[in-house]
N, C-alpha and C positions, 0 to 999 in steps of 0.2 A: 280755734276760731272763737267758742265763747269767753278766751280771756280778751281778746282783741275787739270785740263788741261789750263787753263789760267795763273795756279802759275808755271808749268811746262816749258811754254812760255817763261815767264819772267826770272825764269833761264837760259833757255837757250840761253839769249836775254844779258845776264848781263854784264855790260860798261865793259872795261879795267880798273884793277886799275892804276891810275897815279905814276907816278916816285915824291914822296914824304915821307918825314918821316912820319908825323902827319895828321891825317884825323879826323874832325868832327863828332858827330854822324850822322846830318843831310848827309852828305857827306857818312857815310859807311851805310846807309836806304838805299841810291839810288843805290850803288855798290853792295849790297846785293840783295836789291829789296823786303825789309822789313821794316816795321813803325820802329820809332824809339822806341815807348815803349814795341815792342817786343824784339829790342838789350838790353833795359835796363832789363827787365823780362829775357833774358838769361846770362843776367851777375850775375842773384842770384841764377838762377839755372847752371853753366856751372863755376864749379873753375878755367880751363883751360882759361878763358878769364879774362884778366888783362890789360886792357887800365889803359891808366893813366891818373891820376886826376890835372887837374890844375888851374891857374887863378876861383876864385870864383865855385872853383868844377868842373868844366865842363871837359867832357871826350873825352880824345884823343885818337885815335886806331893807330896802325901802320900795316904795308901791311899784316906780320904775324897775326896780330887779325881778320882781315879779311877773308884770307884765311880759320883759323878756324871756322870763321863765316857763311862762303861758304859750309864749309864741314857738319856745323851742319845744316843749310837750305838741303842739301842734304842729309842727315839722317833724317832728318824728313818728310820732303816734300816728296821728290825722294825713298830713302828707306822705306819710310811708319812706321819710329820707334817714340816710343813714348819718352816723355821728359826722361823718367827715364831710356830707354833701349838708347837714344841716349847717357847720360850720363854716362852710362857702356860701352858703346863701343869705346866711346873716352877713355875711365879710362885702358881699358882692352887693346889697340892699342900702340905698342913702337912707331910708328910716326902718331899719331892724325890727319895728315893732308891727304889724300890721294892721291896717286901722280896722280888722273884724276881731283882732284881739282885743283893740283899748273899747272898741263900740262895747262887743261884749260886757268887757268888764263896765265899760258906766252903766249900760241897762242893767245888768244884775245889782251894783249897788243904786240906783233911782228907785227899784222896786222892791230891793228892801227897805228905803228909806219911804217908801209909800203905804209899805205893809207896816211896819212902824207908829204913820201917823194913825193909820186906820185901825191899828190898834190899840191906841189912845184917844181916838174919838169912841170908839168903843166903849172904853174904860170909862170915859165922860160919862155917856149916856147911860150908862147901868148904875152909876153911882147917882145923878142927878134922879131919877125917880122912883 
């Protein structure tokens, strides 16, 4: 029970994604807040994920595969579905991504990008007197 309330945590804890095309896997474990041999194990079971492959193989996600990557953490984790019913329900959904996934993610990057400003008006005002 306390790992299943700890992984709830961590979702709910999950960074802003950054303003960039291409993301690392290491880079989308931590935005997600999953190992990476669990991204790769969903990329054989989940068609819907299509990162792309480059320089000597290595896999690039963009903000949209994340997202899905979000939603399928929260189908499985959060909704309690298993690999096969999360894979029907992304199959069986005209928009995959859920709009408490994308909302989420834009309010966590607005309020970093406010904590930010607010930290450079800060920065203003200690330097100006």
């Amino acid at each position: 029970m306390k790992k299943k309330n700890k992984r709830k945590q961590a979702e709910k804890n999950l960074p802003p994604i950054p303003d960039k095309r291409y993301f690392t896997i290491s880079e989308v474990s931590d935005l997600c807040a999953v190992k990476a041999y669990v991204l790769r194990y969903w990329e054989q079971e989940f068609s819907q994920l299509r990162q792309v492959k480059r320089r000597g193989n290595r896999r690039y996600y963009q903000q949209q595969d994340i997202l899905l990557l979000r939603q399928i953490c929260k189908l499985l984790y959060e909704d309690g579905f298993t690999i096969e019913g999360a894979r029907t329900q992304l199959a069986n959904t005209a928009e995959p991504i859920s709009q408490t996934v994308k909302v989420d993610a834009v309010v966590k990057k607005v309020i970093a990008d406010l904590e930010s400003v607010l930290q450079n008006l800060q920065a203003e005002l200690n330097t100006s007197h």
